[in-house]
VOPAGU-2260 file (C-alpha; in pm, 1 decimal, decimal comma):
REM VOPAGU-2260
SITE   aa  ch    i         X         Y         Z
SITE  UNK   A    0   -5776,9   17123,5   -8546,1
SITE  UNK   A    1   -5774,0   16744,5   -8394,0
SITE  UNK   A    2   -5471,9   16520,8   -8530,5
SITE  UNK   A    3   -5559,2   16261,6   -8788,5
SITE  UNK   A    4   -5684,0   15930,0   -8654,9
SITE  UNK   A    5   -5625,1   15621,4   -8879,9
SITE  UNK   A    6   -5961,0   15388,7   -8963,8
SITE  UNK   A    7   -5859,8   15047,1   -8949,7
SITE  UNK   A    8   -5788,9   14867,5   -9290,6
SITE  UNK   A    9   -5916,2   14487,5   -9356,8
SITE  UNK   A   10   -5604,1   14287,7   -9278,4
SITE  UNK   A   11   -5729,8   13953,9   -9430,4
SITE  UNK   A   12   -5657,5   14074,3   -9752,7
SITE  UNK   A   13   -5392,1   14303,8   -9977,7
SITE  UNK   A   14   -5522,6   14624,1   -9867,0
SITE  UNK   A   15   -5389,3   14973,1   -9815,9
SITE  UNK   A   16   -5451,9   15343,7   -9808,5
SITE  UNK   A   17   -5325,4   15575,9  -10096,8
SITE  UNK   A   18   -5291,3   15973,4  -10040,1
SITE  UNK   A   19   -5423,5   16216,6  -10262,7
SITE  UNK   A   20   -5211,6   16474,6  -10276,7
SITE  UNK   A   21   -5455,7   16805,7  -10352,6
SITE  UNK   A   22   -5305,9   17045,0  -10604,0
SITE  UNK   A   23   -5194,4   17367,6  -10512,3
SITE  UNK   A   24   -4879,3   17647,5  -10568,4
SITE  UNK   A   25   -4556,3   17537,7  -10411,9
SITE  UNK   A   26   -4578,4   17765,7  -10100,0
SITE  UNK   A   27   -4950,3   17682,4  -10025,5
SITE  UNK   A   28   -4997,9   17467,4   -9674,3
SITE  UNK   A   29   -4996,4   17049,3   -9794,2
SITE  UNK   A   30   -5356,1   16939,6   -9826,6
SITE  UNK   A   31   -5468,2   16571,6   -9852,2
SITE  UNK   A   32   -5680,5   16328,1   -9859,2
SITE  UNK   A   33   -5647,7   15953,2   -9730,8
SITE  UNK   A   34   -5823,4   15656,4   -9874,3
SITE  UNK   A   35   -5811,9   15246,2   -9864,4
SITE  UNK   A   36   -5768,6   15161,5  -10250,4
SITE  UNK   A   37   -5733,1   14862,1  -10480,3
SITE  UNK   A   38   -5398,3   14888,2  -10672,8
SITE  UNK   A   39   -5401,1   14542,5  -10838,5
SITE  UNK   A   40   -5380,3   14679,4  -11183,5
SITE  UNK   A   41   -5431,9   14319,2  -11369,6
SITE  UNK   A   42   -5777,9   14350,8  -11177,1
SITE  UNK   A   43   -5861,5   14728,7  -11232,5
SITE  UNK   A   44   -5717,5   14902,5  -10940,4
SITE  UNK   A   45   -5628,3   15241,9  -10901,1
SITE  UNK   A   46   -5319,6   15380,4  -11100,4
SITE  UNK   A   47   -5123,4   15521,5  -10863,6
SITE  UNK   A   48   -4762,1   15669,3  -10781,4
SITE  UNK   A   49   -4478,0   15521,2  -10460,8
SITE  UNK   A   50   -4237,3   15704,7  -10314,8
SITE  UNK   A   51   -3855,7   15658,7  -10234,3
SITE  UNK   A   52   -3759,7   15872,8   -9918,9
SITE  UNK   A   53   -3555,4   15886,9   -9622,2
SITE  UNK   A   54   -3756,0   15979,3   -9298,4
SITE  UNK   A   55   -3438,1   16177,4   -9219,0
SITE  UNK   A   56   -3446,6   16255,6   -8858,7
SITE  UNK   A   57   -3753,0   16070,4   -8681,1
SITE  UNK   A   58   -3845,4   16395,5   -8554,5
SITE  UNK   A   59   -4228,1   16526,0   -8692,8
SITE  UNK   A   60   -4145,7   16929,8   -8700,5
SITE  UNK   A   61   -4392,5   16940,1   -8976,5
SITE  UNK   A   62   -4746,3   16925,9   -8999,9
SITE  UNK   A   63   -5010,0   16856,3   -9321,6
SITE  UNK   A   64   -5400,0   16846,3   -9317,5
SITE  UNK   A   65   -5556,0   16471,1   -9389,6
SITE  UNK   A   66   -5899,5   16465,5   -9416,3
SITE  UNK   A   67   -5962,9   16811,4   -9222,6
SITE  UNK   A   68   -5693,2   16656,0   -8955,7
SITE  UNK   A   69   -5348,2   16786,1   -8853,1
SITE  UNK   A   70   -5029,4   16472,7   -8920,1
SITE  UNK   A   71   -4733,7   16561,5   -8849,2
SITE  UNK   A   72   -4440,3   16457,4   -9099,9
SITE  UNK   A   73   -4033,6   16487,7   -9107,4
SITE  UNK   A   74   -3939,1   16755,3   -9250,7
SITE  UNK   A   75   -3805,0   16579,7   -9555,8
SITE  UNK   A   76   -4101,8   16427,4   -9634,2
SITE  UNK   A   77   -4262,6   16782,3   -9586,6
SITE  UNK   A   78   -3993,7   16881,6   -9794,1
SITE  UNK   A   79   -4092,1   16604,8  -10098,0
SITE  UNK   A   80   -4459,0   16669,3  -10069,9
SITE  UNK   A   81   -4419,9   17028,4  -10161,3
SITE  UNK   A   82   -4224,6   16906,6  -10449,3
SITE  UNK   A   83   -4429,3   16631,6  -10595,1
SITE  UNK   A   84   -4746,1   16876,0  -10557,2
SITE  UNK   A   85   -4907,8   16959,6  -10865,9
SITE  UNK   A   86   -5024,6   17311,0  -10976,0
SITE  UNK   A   87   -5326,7   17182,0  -11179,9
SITE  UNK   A   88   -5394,0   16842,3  -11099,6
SITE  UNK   A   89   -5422,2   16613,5  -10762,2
SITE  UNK   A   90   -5165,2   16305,3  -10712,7
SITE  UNK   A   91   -5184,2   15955,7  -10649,4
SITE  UNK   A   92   -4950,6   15900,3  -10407,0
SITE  UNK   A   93   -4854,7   15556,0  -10161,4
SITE  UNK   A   94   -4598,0   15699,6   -9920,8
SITE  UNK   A   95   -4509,9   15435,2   -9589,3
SITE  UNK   A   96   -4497,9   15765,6   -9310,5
SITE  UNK   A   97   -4868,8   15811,6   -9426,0
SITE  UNK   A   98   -5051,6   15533,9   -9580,0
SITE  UNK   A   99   -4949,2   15299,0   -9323,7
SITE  UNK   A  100   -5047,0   15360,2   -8940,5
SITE  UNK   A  101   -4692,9   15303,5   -8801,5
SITE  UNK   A  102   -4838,7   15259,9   -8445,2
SITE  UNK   A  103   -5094,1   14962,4   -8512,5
SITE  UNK   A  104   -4821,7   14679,9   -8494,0
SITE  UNK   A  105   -5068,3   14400,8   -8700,5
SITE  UNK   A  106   -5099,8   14689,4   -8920,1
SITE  UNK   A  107   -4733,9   14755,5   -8946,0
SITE  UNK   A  108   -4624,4   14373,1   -9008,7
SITE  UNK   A  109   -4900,0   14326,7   -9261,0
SITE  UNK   A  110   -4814,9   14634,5   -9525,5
SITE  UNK   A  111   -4408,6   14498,6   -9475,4
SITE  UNK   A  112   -4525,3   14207,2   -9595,2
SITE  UNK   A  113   -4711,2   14388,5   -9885,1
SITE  UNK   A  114   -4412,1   14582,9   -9987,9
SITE  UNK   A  115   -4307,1   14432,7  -10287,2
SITE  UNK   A  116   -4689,9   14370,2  -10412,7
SITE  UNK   A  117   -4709,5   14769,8  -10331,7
SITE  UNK   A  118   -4398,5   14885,2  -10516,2
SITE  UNK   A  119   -4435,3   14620,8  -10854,5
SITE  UNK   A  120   -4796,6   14768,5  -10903,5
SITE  UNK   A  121   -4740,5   15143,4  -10858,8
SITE  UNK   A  122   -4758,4   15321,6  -11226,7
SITE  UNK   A  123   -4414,7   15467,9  -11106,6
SITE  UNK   A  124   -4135,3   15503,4  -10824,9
SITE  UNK   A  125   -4024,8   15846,2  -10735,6
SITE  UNK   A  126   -3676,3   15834,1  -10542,4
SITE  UNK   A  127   -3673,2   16152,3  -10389,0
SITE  UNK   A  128   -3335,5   16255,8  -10346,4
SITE  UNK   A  129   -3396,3   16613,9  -10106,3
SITE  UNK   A  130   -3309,0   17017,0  -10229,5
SITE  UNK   A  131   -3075,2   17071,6  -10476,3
SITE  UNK   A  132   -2788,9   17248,5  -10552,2
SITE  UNK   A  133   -2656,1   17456,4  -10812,9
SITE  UNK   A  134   -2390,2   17172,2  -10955,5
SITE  UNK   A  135   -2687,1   16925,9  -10904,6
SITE  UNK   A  136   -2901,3   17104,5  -11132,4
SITE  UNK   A  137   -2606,6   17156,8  -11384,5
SITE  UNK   A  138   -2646,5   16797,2  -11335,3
SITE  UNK   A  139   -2986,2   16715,0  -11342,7
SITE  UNK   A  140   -2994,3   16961,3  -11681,2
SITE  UNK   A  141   -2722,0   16774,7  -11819,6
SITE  UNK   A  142   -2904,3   16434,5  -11823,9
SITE  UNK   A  143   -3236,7   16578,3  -11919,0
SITE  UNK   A  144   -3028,9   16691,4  -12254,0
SITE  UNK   A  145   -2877,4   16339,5  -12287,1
SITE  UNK   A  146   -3260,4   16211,5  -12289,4
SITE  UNK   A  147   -3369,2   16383,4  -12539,7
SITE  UNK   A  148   -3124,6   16349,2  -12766,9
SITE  UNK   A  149   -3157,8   16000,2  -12737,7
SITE  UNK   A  150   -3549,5   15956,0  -12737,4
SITE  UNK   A  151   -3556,8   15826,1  -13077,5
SITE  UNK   A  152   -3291,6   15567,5  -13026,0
SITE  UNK   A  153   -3457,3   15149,1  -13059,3
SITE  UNK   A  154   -3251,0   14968,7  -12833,4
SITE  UNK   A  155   -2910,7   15001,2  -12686,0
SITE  UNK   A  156   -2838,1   15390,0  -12631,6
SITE  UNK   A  157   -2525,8   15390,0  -12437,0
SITE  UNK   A  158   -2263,5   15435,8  -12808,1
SITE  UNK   A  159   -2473,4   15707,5  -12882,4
SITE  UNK   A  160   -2499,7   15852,8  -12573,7
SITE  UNK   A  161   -2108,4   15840,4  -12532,5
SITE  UNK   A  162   -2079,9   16023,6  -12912,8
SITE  UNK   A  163   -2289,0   16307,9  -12776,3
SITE  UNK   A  164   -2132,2   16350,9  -12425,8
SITE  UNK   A  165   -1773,2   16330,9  -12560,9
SITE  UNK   A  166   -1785,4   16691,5  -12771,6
SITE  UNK   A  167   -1978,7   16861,0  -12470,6
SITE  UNK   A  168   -1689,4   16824,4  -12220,1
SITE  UNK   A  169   -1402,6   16796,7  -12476,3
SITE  UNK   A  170   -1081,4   17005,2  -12445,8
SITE  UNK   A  171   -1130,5   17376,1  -12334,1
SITE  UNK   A  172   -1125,7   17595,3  -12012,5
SITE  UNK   A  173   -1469,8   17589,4  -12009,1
SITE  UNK   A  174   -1534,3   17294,4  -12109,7
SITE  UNK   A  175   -1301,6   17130,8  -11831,5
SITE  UNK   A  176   -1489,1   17367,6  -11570,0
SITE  UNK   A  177   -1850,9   17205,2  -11655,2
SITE  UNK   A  178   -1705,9   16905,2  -11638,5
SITE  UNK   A  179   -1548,9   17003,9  -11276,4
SITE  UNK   A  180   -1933,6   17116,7  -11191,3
SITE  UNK   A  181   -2090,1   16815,3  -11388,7
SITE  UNK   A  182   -1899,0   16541,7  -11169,6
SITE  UNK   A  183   -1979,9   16757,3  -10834,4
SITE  UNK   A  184   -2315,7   16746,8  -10881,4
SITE  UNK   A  185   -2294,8   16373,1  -10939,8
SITE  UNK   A  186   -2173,5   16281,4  -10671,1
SITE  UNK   A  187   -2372,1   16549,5  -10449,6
SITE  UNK   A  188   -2675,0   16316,5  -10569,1
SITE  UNK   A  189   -2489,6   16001,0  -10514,9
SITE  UNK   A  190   -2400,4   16084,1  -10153,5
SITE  UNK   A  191   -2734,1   16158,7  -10060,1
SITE  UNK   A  192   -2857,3   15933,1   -9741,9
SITE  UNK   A  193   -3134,9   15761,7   -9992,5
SITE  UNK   A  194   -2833,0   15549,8  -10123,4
SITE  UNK   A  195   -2742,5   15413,8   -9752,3
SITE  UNK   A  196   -3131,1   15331,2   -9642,8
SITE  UNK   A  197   -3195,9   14973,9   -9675,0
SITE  UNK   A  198   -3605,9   15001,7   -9733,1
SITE  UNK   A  199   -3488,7   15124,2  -10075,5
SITE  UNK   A  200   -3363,7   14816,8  -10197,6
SITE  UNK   A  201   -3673,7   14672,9  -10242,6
SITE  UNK   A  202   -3840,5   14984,9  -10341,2
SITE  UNK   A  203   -3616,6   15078,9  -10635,7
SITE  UNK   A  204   -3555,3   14726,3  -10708,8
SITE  UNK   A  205   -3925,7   14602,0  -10741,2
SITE  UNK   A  206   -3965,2   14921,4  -10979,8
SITE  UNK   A  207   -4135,7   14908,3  -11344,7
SITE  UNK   A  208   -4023,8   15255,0  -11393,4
SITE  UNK   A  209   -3853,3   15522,2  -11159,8
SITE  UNK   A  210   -3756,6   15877,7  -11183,4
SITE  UNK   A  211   -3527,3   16045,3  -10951,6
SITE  UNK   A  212   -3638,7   16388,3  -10835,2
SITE  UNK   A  213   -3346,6   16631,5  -10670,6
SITE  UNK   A  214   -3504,9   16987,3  -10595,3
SITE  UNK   A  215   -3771,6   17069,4  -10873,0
SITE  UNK   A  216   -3590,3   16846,3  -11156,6
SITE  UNK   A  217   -3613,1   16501,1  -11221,6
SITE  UNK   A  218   -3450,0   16221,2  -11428,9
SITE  UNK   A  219   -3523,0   15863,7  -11608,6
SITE  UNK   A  220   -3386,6   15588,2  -11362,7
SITE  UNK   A  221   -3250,5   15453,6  -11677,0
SITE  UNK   A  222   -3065,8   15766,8  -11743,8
SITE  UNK   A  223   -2938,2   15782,5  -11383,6
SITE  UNK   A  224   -2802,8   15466,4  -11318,8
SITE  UNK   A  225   -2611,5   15535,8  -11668,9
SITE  UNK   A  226   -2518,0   15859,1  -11626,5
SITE  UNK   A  227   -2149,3   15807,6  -11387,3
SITE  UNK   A  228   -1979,3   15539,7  -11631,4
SITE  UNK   A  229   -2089,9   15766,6  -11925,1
SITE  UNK   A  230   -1874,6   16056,9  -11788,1
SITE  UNK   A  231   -1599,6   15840,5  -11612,2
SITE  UNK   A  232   -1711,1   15875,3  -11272,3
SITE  UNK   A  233   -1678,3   15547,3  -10987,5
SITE  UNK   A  234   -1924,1   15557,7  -10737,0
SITE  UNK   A  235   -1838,7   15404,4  -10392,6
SITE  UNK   A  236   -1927,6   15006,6  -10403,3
SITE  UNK   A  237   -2260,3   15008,2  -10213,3
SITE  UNK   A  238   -2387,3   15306,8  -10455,2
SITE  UNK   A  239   -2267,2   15123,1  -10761,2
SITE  UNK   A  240   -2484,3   14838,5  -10606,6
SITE  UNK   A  241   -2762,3   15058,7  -10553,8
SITE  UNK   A  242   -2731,7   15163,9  -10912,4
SITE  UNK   A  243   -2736,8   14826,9  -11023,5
SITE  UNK   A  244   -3066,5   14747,9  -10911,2
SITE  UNK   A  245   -3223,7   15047,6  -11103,0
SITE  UNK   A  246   -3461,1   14996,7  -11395,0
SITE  UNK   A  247   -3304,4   14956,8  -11721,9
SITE  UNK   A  248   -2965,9   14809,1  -11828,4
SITE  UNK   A  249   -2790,0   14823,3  -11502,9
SITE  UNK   A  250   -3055,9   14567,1  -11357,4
SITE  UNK   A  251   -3068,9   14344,6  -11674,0
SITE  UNK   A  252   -2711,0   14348,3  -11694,1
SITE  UNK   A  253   -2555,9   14333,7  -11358,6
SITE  UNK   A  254   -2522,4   14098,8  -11067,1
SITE  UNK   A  255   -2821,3   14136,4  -10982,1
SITE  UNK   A  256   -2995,9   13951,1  -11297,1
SITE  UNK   A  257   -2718,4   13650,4  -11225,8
SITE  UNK   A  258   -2690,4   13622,3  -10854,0
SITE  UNK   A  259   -2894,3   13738,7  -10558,5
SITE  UNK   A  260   -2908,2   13500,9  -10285,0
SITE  UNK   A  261   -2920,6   13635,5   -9950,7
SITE  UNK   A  262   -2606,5   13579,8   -9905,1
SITE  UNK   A  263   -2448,8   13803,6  -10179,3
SITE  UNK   A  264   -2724,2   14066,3  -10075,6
SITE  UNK   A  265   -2553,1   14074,4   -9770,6
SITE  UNK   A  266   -2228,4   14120,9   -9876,3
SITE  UNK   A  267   -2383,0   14395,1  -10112,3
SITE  UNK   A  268   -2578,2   14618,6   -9879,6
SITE  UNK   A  269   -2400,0   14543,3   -9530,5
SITE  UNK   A  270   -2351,8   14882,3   -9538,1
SITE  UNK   A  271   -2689,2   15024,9   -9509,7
SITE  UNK   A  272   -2817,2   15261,1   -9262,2
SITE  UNK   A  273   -3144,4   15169,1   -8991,7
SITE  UNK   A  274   -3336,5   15333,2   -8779,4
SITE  UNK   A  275   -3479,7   14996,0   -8646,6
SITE  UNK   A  276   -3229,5   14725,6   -8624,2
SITE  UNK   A  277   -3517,3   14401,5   -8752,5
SITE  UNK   A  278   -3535,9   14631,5   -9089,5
SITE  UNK   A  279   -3211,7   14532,2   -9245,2
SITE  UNK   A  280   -3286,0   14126,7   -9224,3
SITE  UNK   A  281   -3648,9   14226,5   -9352,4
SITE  UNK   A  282   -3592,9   14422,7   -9665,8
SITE  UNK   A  283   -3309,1   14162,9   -9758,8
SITE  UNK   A  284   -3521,1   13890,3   -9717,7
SITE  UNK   A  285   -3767,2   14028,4   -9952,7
SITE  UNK   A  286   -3483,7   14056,4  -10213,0
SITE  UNK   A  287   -3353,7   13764,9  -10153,4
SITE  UNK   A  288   -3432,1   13478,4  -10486,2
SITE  UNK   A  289   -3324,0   13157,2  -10248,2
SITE  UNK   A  290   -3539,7   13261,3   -9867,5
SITE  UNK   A  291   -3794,7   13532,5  -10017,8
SITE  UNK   A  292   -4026,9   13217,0  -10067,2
SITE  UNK   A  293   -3889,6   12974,4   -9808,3
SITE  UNK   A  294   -4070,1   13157,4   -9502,5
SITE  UNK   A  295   -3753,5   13192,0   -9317,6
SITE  UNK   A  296   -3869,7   13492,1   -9132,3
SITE  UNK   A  297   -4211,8   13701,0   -9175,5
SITE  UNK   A  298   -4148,2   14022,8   -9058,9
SITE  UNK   A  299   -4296,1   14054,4   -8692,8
SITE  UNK   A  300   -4249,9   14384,9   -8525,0
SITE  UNK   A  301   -4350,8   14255,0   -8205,9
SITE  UNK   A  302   -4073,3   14094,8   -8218,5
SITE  UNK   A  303   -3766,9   14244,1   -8015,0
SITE  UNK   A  304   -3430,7   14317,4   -8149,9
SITE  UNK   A  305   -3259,6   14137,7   -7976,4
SITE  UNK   A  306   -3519,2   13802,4   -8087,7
SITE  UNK   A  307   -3452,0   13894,0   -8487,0
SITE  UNK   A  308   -3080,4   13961,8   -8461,2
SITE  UNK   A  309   -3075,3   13604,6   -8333,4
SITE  UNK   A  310   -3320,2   13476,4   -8623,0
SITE  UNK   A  311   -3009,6   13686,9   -8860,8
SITE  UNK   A  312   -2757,2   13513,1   -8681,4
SITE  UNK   A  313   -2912,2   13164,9   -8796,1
SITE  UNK   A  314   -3006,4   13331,9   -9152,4
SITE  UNK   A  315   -2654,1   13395,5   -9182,0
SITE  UNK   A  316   -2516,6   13051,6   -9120,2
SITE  UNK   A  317   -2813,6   12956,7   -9384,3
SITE  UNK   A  318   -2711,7   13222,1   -9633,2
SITE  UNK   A  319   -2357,6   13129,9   -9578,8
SITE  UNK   A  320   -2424,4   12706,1   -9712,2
SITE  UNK   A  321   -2690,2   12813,0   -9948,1
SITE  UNK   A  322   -2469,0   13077,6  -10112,3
């Protein structure tokens, strides 16, 4: 079988490819199909689905069929597509390793640019977190409970959710050992390298709605981000901020509704992890309210390293008298 060749999209306008992942049972081989699509909804374009990842290591051990053709993946990504793959139904899907021919530089620069257009329309963001484990579950369980206790709720949730939580890990050896297993899963989830990759700043944070998928279960965005104040839990700093930026409360009520020049994004997400030094001035610029419009920097792959860490060095100095 011949390895998939990308047609060329039209770059003169928003275009891009969408994946259609075909259904089939978990263990079947990943089938697919690749298309260019229109995903302006206000215009009528296709409803569609974007996903959060981490490549993981760059290495493609993995291999799908596209259109009849053999592309090789990570093995993460392998990994999600098994578990976002309906039994009974095909799935929209806009997912960067795939859609977007990574070797056609013009091609490369021009869906970067796109990003936030790409993540703002999608129907929904799915932050796929990787496999689970048995306290994440406990986790993931625990949360889906929490939901639907609260469906009915108009409004502000958070006093009712505390009233339910409370009684469930009250007083009691066994109580105290959920709890134990509750808070380990947690933070399993919260460790995860998705919370240190710097593309998913703008992904998460240009979401309408988001779901967080850890093995085969998945969670409201709004219920995550809740979820570690509501059991007394502190996530490190640059997870909290990650949080923050989540659909729901946490973005409406956080820094990031008050304050998000590029300088405090800085100071927020210096800690993210890149594979490709030029990406962490990129997706903050993006982010950024003061230089996201000011043409500062277009991101320009082309470019060398060495070339944008001196176009960051004078972004800094901006960010620094603009902050």
């Amino acid at each position: 079988m011949a390895v998939y060749k990308y047609y060329p999209i039209d770059l003169d306008k928003p275009a891009t490819r969408l994946l259609r992942l075909l259904k089939g049972n978990f263990t079947d081989a990943i089938q697919c199909e690749l298309f260019e699509g229109w995903i302006s909804q206000s215009e009528g374009g296709m409803s569609y689905e974007a996903l959060s990842y981490t490549w993981g290591t760059i290495q493609m051990t993995a291999q799908i069929t596209v259109d009849g053709s053999i592309m090789h993946v990570t093995s993460n990504l392998y990994a999600a597509l098994r578990h976002l793959r309906f039994e009974d139904k095909d799935r929209i899907l806009w997912i960067d390793a795939i859609c977007i021919d990574m070797h056609n530089m013009s091609e490369r620069n021009h869906q970067v640019q796109q990003m936030t257009y790409i993540y703002s329309e999608a129907e929904q963001i799915v932050v796929w977190l990787g496999e689970a484990t048995e306290e994440s579950d406990l986790a993931m369980d625990f949360m889906k409970q929490l939901q639907e206790n609260i469906a009915k709720i108009q409004g502000d949730w958070r006093d009712s959710a505390q009233l339910w939580i409370h009684p469930q890990l009250g007083l009691g050896d066994t109580n105290t050992l959920q709890n134990a297993r509750l808070r380990k899963g947690m933070e399993f989830m919260l460790g995860r390298p998705w919370f240190r990759r710097i593309w998913i700043l703008p992904e998460i944070a240009n979401a309408r709605v988001a779901i967080i998928l850890c093995g085969k279960k998945s969670i409201s965005a709004r219920i995550f981000a809740q979820f570690p104040s509501l059991i007394g839990l502190q996530p490190q700093p640059y997870c909290q901020a990650v949080l923050d930026i989540m659909p729901g409360f946490s973005r409406k009520e956080s820094w990031w509704s008050q304050k998000r020049n590029l300088h405090t994004l800085l100071v927020k997400f210096r800690k993210s992890e890149v594979s490709d030094d030029r990406d962490i001035i990129y997706a903050l610029l993006s982010l950024s309210s003061d230089a996201f419009r000011g043409d500062i920097l277009v991101p320009d792959y082309s470019k060398t390293s060495q070339q944008v860490r001196g176009s960051r060095k004078c972004i800094r100095e901006w960010a620094r008298g603009n902050g």
